[in-house]
C-alpha positions in Angstrom: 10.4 5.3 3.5 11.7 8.2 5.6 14.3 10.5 3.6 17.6 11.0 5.1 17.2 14.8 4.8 14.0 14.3 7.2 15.5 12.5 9.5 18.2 14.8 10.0 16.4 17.6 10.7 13.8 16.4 12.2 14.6 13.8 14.6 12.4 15.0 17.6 9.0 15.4 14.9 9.9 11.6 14.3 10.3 10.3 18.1 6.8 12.3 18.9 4.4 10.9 15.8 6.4 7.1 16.3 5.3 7.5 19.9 1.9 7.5 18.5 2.5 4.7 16.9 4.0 2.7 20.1 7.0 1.9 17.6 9.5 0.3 19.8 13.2 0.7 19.8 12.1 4.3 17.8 15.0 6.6 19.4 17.6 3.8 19.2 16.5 3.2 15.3 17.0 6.7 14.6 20.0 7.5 16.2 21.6 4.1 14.1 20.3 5.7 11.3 21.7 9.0 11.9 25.0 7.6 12.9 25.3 5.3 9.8 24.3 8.6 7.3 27.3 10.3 9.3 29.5 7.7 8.4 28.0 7.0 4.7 28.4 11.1 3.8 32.0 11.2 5.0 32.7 7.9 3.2 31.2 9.4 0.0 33.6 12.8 0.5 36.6 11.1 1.0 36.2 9.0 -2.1 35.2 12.0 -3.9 38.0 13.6 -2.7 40.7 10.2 -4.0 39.2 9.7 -7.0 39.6 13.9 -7.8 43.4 13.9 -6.7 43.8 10.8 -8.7 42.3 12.0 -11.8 44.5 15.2 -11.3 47.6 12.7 -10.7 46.7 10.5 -14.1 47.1 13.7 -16.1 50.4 14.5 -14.5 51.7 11.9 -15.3 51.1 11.9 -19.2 52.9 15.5 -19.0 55.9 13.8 -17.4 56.5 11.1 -19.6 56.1 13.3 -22.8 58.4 15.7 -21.0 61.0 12.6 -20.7 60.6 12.9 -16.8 60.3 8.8 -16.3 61.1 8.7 -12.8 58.5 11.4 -11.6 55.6 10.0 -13.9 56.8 6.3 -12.3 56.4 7.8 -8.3 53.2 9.4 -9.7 52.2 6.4 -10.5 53.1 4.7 -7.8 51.1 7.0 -6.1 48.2 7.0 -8.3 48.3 2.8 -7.5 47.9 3.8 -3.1 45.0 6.1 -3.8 43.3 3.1 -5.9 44.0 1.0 -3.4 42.2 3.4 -0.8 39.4 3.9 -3.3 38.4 0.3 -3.4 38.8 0.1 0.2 36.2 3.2 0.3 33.2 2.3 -1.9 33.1 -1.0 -0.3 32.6 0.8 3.1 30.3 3.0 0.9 28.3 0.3 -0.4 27.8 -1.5 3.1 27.3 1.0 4.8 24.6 2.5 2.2 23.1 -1.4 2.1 22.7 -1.2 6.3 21.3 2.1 6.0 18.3 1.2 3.5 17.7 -2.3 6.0 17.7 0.1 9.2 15.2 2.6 6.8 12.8 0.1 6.0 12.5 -0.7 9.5 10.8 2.7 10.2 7.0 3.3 9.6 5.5 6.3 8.1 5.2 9.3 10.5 1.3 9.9 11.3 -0.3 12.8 10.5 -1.6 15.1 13.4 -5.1 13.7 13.1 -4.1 10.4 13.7 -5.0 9.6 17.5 -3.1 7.5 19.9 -3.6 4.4 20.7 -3.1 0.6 21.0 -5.3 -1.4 18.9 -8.6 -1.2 16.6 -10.3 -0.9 19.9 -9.0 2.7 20.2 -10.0 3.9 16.4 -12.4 6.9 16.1 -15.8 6.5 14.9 -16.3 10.1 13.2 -19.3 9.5 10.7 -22.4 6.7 11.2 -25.0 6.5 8.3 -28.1 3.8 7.7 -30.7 2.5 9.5 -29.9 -1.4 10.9 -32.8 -3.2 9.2 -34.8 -5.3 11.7 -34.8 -8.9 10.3 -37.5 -11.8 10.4 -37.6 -14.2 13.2 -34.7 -17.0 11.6 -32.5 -14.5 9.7 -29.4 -16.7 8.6 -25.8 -15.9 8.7 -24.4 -15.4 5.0 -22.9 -18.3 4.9 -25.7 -20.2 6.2 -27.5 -18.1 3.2 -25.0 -19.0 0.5 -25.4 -22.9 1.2 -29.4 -21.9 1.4 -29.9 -20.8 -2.0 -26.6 -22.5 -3.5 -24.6 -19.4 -4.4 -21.6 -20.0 -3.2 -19.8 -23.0 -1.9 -17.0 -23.1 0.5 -16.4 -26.6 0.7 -16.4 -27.1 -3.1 -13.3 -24.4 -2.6 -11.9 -26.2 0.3 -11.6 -29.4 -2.2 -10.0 -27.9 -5.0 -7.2 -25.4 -2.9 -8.0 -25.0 0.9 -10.2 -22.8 3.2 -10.5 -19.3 2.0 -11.0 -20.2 -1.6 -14.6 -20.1 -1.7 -16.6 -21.2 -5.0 -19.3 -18.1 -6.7 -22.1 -20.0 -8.3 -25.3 -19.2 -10.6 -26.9 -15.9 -9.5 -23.8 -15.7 -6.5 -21.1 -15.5 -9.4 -23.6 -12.8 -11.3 -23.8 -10.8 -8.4 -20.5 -11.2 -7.7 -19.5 -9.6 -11.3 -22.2 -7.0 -11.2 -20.5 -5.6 -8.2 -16.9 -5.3 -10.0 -19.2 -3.8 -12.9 -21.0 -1.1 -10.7 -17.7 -0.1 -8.6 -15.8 0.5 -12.0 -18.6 2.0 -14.0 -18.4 4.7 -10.9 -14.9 5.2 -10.2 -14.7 5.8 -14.5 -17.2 7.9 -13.9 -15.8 9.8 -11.2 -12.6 10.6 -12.9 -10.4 7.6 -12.3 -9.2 5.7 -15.7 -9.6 1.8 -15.8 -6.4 0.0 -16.3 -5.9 -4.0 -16.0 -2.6 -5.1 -14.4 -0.6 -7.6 -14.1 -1.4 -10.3 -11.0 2.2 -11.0 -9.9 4.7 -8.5 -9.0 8.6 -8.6 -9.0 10.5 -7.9 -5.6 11.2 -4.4 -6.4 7.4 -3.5 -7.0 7.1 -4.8 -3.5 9.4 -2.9 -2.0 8.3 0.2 -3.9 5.1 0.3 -1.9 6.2 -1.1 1.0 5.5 -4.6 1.1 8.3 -6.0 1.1 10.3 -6.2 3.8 7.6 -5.8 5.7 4.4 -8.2 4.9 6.7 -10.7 3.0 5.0 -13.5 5.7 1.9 -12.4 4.3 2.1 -12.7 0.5 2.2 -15.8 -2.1 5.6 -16.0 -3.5 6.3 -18.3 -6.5 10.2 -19.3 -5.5 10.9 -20.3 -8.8 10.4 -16.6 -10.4 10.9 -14.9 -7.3 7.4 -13.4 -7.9 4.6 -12.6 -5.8 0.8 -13.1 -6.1 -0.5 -9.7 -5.5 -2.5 -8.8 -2.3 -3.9 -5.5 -3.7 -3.8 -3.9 -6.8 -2.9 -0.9 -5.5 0.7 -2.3 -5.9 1.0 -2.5 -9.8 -0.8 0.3 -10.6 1.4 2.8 -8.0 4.7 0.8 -9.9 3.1 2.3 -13.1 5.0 5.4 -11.5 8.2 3.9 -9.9 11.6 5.8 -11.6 9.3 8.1 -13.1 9.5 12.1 -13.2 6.4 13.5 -13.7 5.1 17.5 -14.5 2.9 19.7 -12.1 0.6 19.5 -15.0 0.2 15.9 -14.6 -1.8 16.0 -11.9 -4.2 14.6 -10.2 -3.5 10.7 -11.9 -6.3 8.5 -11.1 -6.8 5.0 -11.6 -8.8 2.1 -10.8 -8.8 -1.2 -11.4 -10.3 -5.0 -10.5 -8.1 -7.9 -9.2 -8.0 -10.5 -7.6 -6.2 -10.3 -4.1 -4.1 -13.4 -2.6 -3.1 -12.8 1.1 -2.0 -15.7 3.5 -3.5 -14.4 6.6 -1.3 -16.1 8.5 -3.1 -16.9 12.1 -6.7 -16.5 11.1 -9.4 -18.8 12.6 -11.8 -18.8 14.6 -15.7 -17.8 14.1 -14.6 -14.6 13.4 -13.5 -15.3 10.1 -16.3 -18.1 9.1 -17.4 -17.2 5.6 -16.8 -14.5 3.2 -15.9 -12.3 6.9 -11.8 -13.5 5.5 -10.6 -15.1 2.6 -6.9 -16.0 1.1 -8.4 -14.5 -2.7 -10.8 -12.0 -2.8 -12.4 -10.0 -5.6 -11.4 -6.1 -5.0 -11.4 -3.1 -7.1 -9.1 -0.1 -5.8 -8.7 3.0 -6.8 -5.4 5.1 -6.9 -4.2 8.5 -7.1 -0.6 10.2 -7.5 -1.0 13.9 -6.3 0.8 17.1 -5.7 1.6 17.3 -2.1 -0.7 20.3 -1.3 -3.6 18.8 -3.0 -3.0 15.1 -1.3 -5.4 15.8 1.5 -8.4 17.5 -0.2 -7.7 14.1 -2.5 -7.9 12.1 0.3 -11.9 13.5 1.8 -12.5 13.2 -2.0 -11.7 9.7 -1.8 -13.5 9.3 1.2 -16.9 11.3 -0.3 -17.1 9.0 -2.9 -16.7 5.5 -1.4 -19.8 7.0 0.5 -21.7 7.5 -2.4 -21.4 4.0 -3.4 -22.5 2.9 0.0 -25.3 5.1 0.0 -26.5 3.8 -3.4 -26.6 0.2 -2.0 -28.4 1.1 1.4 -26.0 0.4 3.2 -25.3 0.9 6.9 -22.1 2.0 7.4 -19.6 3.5 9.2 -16.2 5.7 9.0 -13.2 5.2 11.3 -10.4 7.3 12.0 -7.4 4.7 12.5 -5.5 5.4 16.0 -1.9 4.8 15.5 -2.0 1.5 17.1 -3.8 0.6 14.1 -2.0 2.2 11.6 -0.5 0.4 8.8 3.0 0.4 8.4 3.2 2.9 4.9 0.0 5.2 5.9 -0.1 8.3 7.1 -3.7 8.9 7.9 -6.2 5.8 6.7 -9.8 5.6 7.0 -11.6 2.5 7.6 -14.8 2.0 6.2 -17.3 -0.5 7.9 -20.4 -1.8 6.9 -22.6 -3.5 9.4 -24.0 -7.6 9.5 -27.3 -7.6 11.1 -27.1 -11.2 11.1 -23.9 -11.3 12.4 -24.4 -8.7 14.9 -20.5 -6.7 14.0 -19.1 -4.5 12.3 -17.2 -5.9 9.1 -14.2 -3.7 7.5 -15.2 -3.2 3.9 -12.5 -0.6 2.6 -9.6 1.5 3.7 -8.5 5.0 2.6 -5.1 6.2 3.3 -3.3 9.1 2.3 0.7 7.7 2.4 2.1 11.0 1.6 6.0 10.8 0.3 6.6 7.3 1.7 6.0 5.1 -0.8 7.6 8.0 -3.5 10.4 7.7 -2.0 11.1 4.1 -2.2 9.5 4.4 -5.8 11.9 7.6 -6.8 8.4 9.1 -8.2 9.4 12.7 -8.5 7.5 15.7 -10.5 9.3 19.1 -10.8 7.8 21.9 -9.4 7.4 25.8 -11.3 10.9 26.4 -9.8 12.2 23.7 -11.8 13.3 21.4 -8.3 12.7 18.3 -8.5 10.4 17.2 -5.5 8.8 13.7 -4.0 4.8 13.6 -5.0 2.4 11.9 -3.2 0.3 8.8 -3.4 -3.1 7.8 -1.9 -5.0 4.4 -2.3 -8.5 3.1 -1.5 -10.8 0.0 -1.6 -13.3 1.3 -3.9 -14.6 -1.7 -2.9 -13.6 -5.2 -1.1 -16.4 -7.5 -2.5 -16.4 -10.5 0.4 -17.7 -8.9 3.0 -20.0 -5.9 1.1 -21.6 -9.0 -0.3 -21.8 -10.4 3.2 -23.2 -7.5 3.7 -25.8 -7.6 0.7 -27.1 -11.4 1.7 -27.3 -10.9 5.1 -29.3 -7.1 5.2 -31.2 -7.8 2.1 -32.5 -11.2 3.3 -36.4 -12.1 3.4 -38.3 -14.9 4.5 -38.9 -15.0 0.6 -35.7 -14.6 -0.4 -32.6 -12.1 -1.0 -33.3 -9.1 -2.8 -30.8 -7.3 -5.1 -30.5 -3.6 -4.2 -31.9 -1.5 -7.3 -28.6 0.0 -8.5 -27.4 -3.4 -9.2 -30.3 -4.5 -10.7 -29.3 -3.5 -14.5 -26.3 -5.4 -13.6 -27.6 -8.5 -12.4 -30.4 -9.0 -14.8 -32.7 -10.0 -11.5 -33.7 -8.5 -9.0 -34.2 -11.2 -6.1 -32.3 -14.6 -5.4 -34.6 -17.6 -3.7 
C-alpha cells in the first residue's frame, strides 16, 4: 500500500508508473484519495483542537467550584457538554473517513520500478537471459502426463475421485521424486543463507491483507467461512506476517527465510489444454524463499535472488529462461518481478516455474514493519519473495526432458535424494 505522505507529494510519479501499468480510473483514484486525506487531516485537527479546549475547560471548572463560583463552573460545563457533543460528531467523521481512505488505498497497485517496461499482457514481457540446450527427443516422446499414467507415478484421476481436478495423486518413485525436490531446494536455500522455518497453512484476514491478498485475490483463495480463515496460496504470506507490527534494527538485516508448503489457489477460469497436467493445479508443492531488507540493499537482494534460483536450474540441466515482467503483467504488490521459465520439449512452451519480485515498502506498509535507521527515525523496510521452487511444472519439466525410450532418468544432483537414479 501506497503511504499517504507519497501520495501527496508525488502525485505526478504515481499517474506516470500507473500508466505503465494501464491502471484505469488512476488520476480519478488519486485525486479521491487526496481529497479524502484533506478531509481526514482537518478532521483530526479540529478534534485535537476540542478535546484540548475541553481538557483546559474540565480543569476550570474544578477551580470554580472549590472557589464557590457554582454558576461559572455550571456554564463551563455546559460548555464542556457542546464540545463533547462536537467531538463525537468528529471521530465518527474521523473514523469513516479514515475507513474510505484505506478501501480507496487498497485499490491502488504498487508503483513499478523504472525497469519495468510497458505493456499489455505476458505477450509484452522481456526475455533478458536464455540458458540450456533443448534436448532433441526420440521419435514418440510423451507429454508428462501421458508419462505419469506410463510409469504409474502420478494419478490425476485417482485425485479427481477423492477432491476434484487439480488435486493430482504422487505415487511410488513420483512421490520420492516429488520429496527429493522439496529436499534439494531447502538443503540449498539453508545453504545459501536463508533459515528453514515451517508455518502455519491457514492464515487469518489480517495476514492477508498484510501482503496484499486480501482485498485483492480474495476470488482466488480457499476460505473456511466458519473460522474466517484462508488456505494459503504461497508461503510467502506467513513467513512475511512473522514481521507484521514489528520494529526491527539496521543490524537485523538481511532476514532470510525459506520454507516448504503446500499452496491452494482456486484458479478461477482455468481450462483448456493449456492447463492439462501438472501445467496448473488447485495444491501444489512449493518452497519459497523470503527476505526483509534495508531499502538500499533491496535491489542487490533481488539479482541475488535471481543468481541463485539459476544455480539451482543449472544443477538440474535445465533449459530455462528469465523474463522481465512488463507492467501489463505485473502483479498487483510487485515492483519489479522476474519470471523464471523452464522449457517442455514435449509440450513444445514455455512453462512459468518461479517468480522473483522485489515489492519494496508495499507490503511494509500494510504490515507496519519498520526498522530505525542510525538517526534513530523510524523508517518502512523492504520485503522481497521468490519461488525457490514451484514443483508441478519443474517436475513437468524433469519427466518430459529427461525422458528415454528406456525410461526417465533422475538428474545427478537429485540422485542422493531419490535413492535411484532412473524411473521405467
Amino acid at each position: 500500500m501506497l503511504t499517504l505522505a507519497f501520495i501527496r507529494e508525488n502525485k505526478d510519479a504515481i499517474l506516470k508508473g500507473l500508466a505503465v501499468r494501464n491502471f484505469a480510473n488512476a488520476e480519478k483514484i488519486i485525486d479521491e484519495v487526496i481529497e479524502k486525506d484533506t478531509l481526514r487531516r482537518a478532521t483530526q485537527s479540529e478534534l485535537d483542537n476540542i478535546l484540548a479546549e475541553s481538557n483546559k475547560l474540565s480543569k476550570e471548572i474544578g477551580k470554580f467550584f472549590q472557589a464557590g463560583e457554582v454558576q461559572k463552573a455550571n456554564l463551563i460545563k455546559e460548555k464542556t457538554g457542546q464540545l463533547k457533543e462536537k467531538s463525537k460528531d468528529l471521530a465518527e467523521l474521523l473514523s469513516s473517513s479514515e475507513s474510505e481512505l484505506t478501501n480507496l488505498l487498497y485499490q491502488i497497485p504498487n508503483i513499478p520500478n523504472a525497469l519495468v517496461p510497458k505493456g499489455n499482457s505476458e505477450d509484452d514481457n522481456e526475455t533478458i537471459f536464455e540458458e540450456g540446450a533443448i534436448p532433441k527427443l526420440h521419435d514418440g516422446a510423451l507429454p508428462h502426463w501421458e508419462l505419469a499414467k506410463k510409469y504409474d507415478i502420478i494419478d490425476f484421476e485417482l485425485g479427481n475421485k477423492i477432491t476434484g481436478a487439480g488435486f493430482p495423486v504422487y505415487k511410488g518413485k513420483g512421490a520420492k521424486l516429488q520429496r527429493a525436490l522439496i529436499a534439494y531446494f531447502l538443503d540449498k536455500n539453508s545453504e545459501a543463507g536463508y533459515q528453514e522455518v515451517q508455518v502455519p497453512h491457514l492464515i487469518n484476514e489480517a495476514s492477508g491483507i498484510g501482503t496484499g491478498q486480501l482485498p485483492d485475490k480474495e476470488g482466488q483463495m480457499y476460505h473456511c467461512g466458519v473460522d474466517n480463515l484462508y488456505l494459503i496460496p504461497t508461503a510467502e504470506i506467513p513467513i512475511t506476517n512473522f514481521y507484521r507490527n514489528v520494529l526491527l534494527k539496521e543490524s537485523d538485516f538481511p532476514i532470510c527465510n525459506t520454507a516448504y508448503t503446500p499452496c491452494f489457489r482456486r484458479e478461477a477460469g482455468s481450462y483448456g489444454a493449456h492447463v492439462r497436467g501438472l501445467n496448473r493445479l488447485h495444491q501444489f508443492d512449493k518452497v519459497e524463499i523470503v527476505r526483509i531488507e534495508h531499502p538500499d540493499k533491496s535491489y542487490e537482494a533481488l539479482d541475488g535472488m535471481v543468481k541463485h534460483v539459476k544455480g539451482l536450474l543449472q544443477e538440474l540441466e535445465l533449459p530455462y529462461r528469465i523474463l522481465r515482467l512488463c507492467g501489463g503483467d505485473l502483479g498487483f504488490t510487485s515492483a519489479l518481478t522476474y519470471d523464471f521459465e523452464v522449457f517442455s520439449t514435449a509440450q513444445d512452451r514455455w512453462l512459468e516455474i518461479s517468480s522473483i519480485s522485489n515489492f519494496e515498502t508495499f507490503q511494509a506498509n500494510r504490515l507496519k514493519l519498520r526498522f530505525k535507521d542510525a538517526a534513530g527515525k523510524s523508517q518502512l523496510a523492504h520485503t522481497l519473495n521468490g519461488s525457490s521452487l514451484a514443483l508441478p511444472r519443474v517436475l513437468a519439466g524433469l519427466l518430459e526432458n529427461y525422458q528415454t525410450e528406456d525410461g526417465i532418468k533422475i538428474p545427478k544432483v537429485l540422485q542422493k535424494y531419490t535413492g535411484f537414479d532412473m524411473i521405467n
